[in-house]
C-alpha positions in Angstrom: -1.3 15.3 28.7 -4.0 13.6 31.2 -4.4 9.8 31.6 -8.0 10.5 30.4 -6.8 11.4 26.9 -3.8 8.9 26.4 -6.5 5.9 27.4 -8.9 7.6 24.5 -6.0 7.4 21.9 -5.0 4.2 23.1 -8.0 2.8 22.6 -8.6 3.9 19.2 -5.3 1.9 18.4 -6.7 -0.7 20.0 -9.5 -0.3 18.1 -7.9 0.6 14.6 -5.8 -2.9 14.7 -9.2 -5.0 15.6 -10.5 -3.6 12.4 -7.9 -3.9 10.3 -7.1 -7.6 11.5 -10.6 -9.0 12.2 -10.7 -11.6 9.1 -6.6 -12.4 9.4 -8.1 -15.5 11.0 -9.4 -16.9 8.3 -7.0 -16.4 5.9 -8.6 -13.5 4.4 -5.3 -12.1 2.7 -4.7 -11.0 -0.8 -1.5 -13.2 -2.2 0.1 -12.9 -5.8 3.3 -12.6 -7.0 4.2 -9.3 -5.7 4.0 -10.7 -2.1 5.6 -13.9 -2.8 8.3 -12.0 -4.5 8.7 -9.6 -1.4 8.2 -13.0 0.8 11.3 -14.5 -0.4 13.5 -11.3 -0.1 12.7 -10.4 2.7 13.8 -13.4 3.8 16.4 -13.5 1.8 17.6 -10.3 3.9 16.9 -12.3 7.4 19.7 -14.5 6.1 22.2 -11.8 5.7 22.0 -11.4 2.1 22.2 -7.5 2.4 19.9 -5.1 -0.2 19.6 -1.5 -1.6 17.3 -2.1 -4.4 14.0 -2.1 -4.0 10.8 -3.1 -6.1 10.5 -2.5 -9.4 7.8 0.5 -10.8 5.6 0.0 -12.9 7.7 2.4 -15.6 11.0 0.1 -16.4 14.0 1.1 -15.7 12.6 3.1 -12.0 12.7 0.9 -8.8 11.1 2.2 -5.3 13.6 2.0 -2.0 14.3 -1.0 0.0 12.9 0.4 3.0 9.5 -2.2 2.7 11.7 -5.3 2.5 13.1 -4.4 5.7 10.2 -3.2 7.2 8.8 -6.3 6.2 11.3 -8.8 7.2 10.1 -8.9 11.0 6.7 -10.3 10.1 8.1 -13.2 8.5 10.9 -13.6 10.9 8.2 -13.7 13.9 5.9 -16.3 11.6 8.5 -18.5 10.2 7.4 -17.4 7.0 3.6 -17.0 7.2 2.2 -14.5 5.3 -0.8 -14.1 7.7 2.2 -13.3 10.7 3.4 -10.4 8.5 0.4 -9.1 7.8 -0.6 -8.8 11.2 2.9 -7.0 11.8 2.0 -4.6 8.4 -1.4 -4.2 10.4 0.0 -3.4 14.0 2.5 -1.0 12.1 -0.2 1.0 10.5 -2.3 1.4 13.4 0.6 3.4 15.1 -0.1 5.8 12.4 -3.2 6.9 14.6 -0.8 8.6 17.0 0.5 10.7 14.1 -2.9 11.7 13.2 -4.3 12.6 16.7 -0.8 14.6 17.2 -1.4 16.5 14.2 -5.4 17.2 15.2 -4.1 18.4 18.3 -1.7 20.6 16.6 -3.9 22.3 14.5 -6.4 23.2 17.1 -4.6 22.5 20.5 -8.3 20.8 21.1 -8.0 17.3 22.8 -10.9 16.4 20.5 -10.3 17.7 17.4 -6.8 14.9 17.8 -9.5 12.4 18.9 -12.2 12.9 16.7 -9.3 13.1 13.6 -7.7 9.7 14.8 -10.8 8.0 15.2 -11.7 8.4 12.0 -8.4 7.2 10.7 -8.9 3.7 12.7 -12.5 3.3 10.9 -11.9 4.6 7.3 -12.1 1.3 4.8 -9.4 2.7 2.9 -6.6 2.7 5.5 -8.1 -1.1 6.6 -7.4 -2.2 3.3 -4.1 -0.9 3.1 -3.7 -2.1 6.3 -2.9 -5.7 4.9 -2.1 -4.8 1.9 1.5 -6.6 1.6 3.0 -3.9 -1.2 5.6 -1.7 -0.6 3.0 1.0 -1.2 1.1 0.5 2.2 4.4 2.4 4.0 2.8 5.8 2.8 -0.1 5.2 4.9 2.4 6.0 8.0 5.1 7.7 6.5 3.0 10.6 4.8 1.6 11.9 7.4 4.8 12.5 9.4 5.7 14.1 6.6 3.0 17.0 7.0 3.3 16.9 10.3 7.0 17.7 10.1 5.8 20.4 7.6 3.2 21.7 10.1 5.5 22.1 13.2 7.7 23.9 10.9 5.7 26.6 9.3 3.8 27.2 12.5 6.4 27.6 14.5 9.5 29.4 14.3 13.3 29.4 16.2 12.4 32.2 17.8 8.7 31.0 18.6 8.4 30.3 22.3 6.1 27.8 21.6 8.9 25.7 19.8 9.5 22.9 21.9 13.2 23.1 23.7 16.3 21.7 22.8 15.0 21.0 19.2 18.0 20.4 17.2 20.2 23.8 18.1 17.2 26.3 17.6 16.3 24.7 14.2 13.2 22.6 15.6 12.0 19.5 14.4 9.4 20.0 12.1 12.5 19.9 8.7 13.6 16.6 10.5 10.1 15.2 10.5 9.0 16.6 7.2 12.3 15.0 5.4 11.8 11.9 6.9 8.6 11.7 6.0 9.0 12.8 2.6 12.2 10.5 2.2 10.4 7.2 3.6 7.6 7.6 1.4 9.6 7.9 -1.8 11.1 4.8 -0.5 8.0 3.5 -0.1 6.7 4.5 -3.6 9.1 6.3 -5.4 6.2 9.0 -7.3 4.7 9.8 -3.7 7.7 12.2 -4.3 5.1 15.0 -5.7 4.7 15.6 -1.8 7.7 17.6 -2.4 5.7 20.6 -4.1 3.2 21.4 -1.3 6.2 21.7 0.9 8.0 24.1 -1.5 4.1 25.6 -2.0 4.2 26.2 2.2 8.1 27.2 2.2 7.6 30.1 -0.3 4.4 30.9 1.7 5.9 31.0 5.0 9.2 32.3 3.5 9.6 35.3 6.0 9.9 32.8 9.0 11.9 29.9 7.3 15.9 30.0 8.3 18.6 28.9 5.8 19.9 26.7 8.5 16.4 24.8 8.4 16.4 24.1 4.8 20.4 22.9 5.2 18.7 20.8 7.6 15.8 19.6 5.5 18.1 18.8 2.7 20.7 16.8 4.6 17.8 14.8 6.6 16.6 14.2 3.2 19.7 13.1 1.7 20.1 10.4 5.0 16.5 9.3 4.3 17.1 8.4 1.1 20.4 6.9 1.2 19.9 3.5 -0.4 18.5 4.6 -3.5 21.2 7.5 -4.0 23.4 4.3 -3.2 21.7 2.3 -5.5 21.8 4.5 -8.7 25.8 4.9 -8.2 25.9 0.9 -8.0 23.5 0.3 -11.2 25.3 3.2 -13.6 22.2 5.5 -12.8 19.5 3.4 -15.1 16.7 5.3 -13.3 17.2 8.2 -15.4 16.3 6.3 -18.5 13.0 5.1 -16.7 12.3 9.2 -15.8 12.4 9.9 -19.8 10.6 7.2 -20.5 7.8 8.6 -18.4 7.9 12.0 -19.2 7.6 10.8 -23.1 4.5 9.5 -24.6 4.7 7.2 -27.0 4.7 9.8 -29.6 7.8 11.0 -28.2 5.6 13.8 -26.9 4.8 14.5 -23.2 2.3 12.5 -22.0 0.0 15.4 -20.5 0.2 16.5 -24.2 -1.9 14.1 -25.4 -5.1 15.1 -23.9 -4.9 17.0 -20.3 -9.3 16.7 -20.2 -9.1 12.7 -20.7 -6.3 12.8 -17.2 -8.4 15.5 -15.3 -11.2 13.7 -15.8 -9.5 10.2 -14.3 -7.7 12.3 -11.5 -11.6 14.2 -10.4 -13.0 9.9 -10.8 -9.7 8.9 -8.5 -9.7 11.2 -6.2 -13.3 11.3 -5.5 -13.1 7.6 -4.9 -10.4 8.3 -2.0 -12.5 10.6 -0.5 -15.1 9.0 -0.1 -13.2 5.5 0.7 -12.5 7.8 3.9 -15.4 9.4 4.8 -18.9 7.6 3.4 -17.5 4.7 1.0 -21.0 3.2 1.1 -21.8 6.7 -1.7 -19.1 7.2 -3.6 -20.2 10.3 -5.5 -21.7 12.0 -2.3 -18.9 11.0 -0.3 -16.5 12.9 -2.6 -18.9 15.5 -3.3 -19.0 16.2 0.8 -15.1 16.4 1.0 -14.5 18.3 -1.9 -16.7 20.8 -1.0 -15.0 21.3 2.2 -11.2 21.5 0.8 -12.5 24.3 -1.3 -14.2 25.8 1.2 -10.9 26.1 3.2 -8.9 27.4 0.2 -11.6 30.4 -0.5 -11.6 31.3 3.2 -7.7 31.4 3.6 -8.0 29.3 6.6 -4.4 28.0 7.1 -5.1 24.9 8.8 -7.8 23.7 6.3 -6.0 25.2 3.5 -2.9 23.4 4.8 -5.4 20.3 4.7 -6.2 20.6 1.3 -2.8 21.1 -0.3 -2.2 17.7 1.2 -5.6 16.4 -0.2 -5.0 17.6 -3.8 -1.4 16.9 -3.4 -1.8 13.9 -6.0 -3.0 16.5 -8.3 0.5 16.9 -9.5 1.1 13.3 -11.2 -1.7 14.3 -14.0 1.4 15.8 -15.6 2.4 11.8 -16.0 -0.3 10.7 -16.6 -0.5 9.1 -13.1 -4.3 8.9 -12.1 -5.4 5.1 -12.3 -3.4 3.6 -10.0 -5.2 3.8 -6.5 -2.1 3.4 -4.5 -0.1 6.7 -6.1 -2.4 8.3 -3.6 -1.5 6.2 -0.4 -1.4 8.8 2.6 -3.7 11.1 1.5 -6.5 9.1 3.2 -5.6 10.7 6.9 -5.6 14.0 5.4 -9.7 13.5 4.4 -10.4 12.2 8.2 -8.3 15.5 9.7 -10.0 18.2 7.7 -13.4 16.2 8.6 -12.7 16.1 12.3 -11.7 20.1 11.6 -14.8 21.2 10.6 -17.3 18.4 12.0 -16.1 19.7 15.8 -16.9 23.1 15.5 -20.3 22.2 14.6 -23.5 21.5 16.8 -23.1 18.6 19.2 -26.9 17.0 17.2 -25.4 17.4 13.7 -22.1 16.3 14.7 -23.3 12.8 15.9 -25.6 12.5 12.9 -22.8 13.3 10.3 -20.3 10.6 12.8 -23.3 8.4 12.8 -23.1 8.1 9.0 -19.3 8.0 8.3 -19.2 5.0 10.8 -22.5 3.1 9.2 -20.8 3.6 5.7 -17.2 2.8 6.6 -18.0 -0.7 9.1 -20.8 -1.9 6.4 -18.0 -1.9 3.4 -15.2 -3.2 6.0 -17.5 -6.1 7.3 -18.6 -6.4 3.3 -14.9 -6.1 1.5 -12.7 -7.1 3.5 -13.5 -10.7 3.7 -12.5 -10.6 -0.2 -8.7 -9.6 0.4 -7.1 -6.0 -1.1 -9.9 -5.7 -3.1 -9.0 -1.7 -3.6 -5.6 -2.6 -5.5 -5.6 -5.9 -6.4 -5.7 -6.8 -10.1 -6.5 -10.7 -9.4 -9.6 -10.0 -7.1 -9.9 -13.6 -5.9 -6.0 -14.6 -5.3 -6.8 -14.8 -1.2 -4.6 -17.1 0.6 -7.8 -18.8 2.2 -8.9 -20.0 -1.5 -4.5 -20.5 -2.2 -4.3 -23.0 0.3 -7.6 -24.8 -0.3 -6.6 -25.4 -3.5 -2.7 -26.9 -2.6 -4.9 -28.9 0.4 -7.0 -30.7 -2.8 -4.2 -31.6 -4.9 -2.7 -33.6 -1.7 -6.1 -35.0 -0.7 -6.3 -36.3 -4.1 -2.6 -37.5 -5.0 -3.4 -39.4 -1.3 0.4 -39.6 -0.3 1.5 -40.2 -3.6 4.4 -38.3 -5.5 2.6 -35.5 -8.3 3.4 -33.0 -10.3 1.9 -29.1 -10.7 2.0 -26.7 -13.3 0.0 -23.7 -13.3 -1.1 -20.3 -15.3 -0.3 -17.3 -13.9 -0.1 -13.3 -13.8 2.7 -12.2 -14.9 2.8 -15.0 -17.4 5.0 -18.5 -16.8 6.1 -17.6 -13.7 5.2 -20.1 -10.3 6.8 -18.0 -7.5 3.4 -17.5 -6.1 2.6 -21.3 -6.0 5.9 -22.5 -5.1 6.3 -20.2 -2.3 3.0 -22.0 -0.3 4.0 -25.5 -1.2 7.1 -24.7 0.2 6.2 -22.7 3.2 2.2 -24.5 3.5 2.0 -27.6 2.0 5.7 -29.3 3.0 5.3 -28.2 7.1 2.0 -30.0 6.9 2.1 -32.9 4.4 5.8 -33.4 4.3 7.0 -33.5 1.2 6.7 -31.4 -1.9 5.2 -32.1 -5.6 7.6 -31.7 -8.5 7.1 -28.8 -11.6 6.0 -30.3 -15.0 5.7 -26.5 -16.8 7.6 -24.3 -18.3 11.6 -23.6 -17.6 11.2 -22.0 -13.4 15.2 -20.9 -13.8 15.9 -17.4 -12.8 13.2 -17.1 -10.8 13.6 -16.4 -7.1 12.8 -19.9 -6.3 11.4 -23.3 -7.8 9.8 -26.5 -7.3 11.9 -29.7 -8.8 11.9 -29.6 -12.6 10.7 -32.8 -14.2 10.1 -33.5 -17.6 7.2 -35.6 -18.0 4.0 -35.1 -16.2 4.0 -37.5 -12.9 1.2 -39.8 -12.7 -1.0 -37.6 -10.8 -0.4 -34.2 -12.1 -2.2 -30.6 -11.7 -2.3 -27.8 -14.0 -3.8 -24.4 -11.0 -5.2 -22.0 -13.5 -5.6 -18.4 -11.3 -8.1 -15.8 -12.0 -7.8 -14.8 -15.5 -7.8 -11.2 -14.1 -4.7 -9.5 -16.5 -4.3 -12.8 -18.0 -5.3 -12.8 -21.5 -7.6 -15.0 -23.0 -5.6 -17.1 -25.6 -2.8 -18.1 -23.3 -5.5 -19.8 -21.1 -6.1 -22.2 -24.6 -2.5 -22.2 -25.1 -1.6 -23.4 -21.2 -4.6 -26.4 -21.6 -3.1 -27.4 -25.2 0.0 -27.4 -23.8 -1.3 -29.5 -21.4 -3.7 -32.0 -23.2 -0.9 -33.2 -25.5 0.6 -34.6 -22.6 -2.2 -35.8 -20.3 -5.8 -36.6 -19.9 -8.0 -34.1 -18.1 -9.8 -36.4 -15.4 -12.1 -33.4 -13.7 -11.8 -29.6 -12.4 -12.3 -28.5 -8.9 -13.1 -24.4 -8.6 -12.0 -22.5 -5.1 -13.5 -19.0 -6.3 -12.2 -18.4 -9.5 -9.3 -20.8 -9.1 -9.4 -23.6 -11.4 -7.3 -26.9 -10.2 -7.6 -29.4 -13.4 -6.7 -32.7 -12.0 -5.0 -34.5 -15.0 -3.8 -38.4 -15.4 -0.7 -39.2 -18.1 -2.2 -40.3 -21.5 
């Protein structure tokens, strides 16, 4: 490959970490309790204290891998547990994705610019920004997705007895059902239902079925297998409970399945998701042209037969498949589809005319810079459920309750998403407000015990005492008057200081 083009793709990494870290400075970072939780054990692991389980879903009973704490752990190794430090790791880790994509451009088209023009797009799209710094075990599919289809692409394109598969690749087998099990593997770790990514490879299997070799789908399956060895380890450690949380989501709670209930209500969300994604990756700044544009072209590519846009579009619908679960309003079950919208773009958009071309590029970059430069700023704002929990605001909020307690011993207690639990809060005291003030306040709440970690328990209110009320996003209304009764029989509200929609209620004893 010539110098010319590894400087070009080099300097769209360069350029696809600038963008995705260029308000890290300031503390723009989304913070709640899934990072603090993920904070802590990761660190947890950095201390020796070995895991196999990973998150938790969102259905109980299901957990993804523990790929992401370990993934994760280096961050907060290299920034003494900052979460800024991991997030610029999470960043620099994403933006290697843009060599996947410019390989898999290149592949397609064995055109330089098509790889270019397709990785390019990748480092501007506002989606694959905000997952960027996204600190949720989620933001792994933006990588581990697309070496998933390119694994599938180098393996359906070319055969053992291709002479155009490279040499030496695993005993005539090639690497493409290394890659594509990988792939597929890592991003069920990463989010255990990205595993629907397993149909369009069976779809392109059965298509390509007259050049696929048993001993590549031996392969496949055993790379697989290796790939997703900690949760096959962790079922046989926790008697299997995952199967329970599989029931539970094929059941409604009618006992009937969910896509049973009303298939038009899901399509409808799944046309409304995806449309959004598109157009997240293309023109955010119109979201119904946007998904209008690359909708049109996926179906384009299907009704032509064109095998590397329809290839494009089985990746692009791919999400298609949790409808049957009811799985379309959640953003994130879609992470690394985003790439696929930039490659079918860069696809088409090169064969055009070299005026129209630059118009169309013209108006992706306007739409996706103007809604980085405008969102960003804000945190996650794409997946976040508590819009305003940024670290920036976090931490101006912890700096005010030690400006005002002025050296003096106080107390916290705070309301929360999910409900009585202070991980989020106690995490920055500990990690923020002890390195720089040098001492920590005491809890005055609720029981903190078997939660990861805790501030001292006390059981009256210190002199000086705050009660942090966080964005009332997912917090419902009447435990916001129960936390302030709670509160007001025990002290005196003196005044209220906002950061956003943060609420610090600075409070003296009765």
């Amino acid at each position: 490959m010539k110098k010319t083009t590894i400087f070009l793709v080099f300097f769209v990494f360069i350029l696809a970490y600038f963008l995705r870290v260029l308000f890290l400075s300031k503390n723009s970072l989304t913070f709640g309790y899934d990072q603090a939780r993920d904070a802590y054990i990761s660190q947890q692991i950095l201390k020796g204290d070995i895991k196999i389980q990973g998150p938790p879903a969102s259905t109980p009973g299901l957990y993804h891998g523990v790929l992401y704490y370990y993934v994760l752990a280096p961050g907060y190794l290299l920034g003494h547990g900052s979460p800024i430090v991991a997030a610029y790791w999470m960043a620099f880790l994403s933006s290697l994705t843009v060599f996947v994509v410019f390989y898999l451009g290149y592949s397609f088209t064995k055109k330089v610019g098509v790889g270019i023009l397709a990785a390019f797009l990748f480092a501007i799209s506002f989606e694959s920004t905000q997952y960027a710094t996204w600190l949720s075990n989620p933001t792994l599919g933006i990588m581990t997705v697309p070496i998933m289809y390119l694994g599938l692409w180098l393996w359906i394109s070319k055969t053992p007895r291709s002479p155009a598969l490279p040499a030496g690749g695993l005993g005539g087998v090639g690497w493409g059902p290394v890659l594509a099990a990988i792939g597929l593997g890592l991003s069920i770790q990463s989010e255990i239902f990205l595993a629907y990514h397993l149909i369009p490879i069976a779809i392109w299997l059965f298509i390509s079925r007259k050049t696929v070799i048993k001993k590549q789908l031996l392969v496949f399956i055993f790379s697989l297998l290796v790939s997703l060895s900690t949760m096959i380890l962790a079922e046989f450690k926790f008697g299997f409970r995952s199967w329970g949380g599989l029931g539970a989501l094929a059941m409604g709670e009618s006992g009937n399945l969910a896509y049973a209930k009303s298939i038009g209500d899901y399509l409808i969300l799944y046309l409304n998701q995806i449309g959004r994604i598109f157009a997240f990756n293309s023109y955010p700044g119109n979201i119904g042209w946007g998904g209008i544009f690359i909708i049109v072209l996926a179906v384009y590519s299907l009704v032509k037969k064109n095998k590397v846009g329809s290839f494009l579009a089985t990746w692009l619908f791919a999400h298609i498949w949790v409808v049957t679960v009811g799985g379309t309003s959640t953003p994130f079950l879609m992470a690394g589809i985003g790439p696929a919208v930039g490659l079918i773009i860069a696809y088409y958009l090169y064969k055009c005319p070299k005026p129209l071309t630059i118009f169309i590029l013209a108006i992706i970059i306007f739409g996706n810079i103007s809604m980085i430069l405008k969102e960003n700023p804000k945190g996650s704002t794409l997946f976040s459920i508590q819009k305003d929990m940024l670290l920036s605001k976090q931490i101006a909020a912890i700096d005010y309750t030690y400006g005002e307690a002025k050296g003096e011993p106080f107390s916290v207690n705070s309301l929360t998403s999910p409900l009585y639990i202070n991980i989020v809060w106690t995490y920055l005291y500990k990690w923020y407000g002890l390195s720089r003030y040098g001492y920590l306040p005491s809890w005055h709440g609720r029981d903190q015990v078997g939660q990861l970690d805790s501030l001292v328990k006390i059981n009256k209110p210190d002199s000086i005492s705050f009660l942090i009320i966080e964005p009332m996003d997912g917090i419902p209304p009447q435990y916001l008057e129960l936390a302030v009764g709670e509160e007001d029989s025990k002290t005196k509200l003196f005044k209220e200081q906002s950061f956003g929609t943060i609420r610090v209620q600075e409070r003296v004893n009765k």
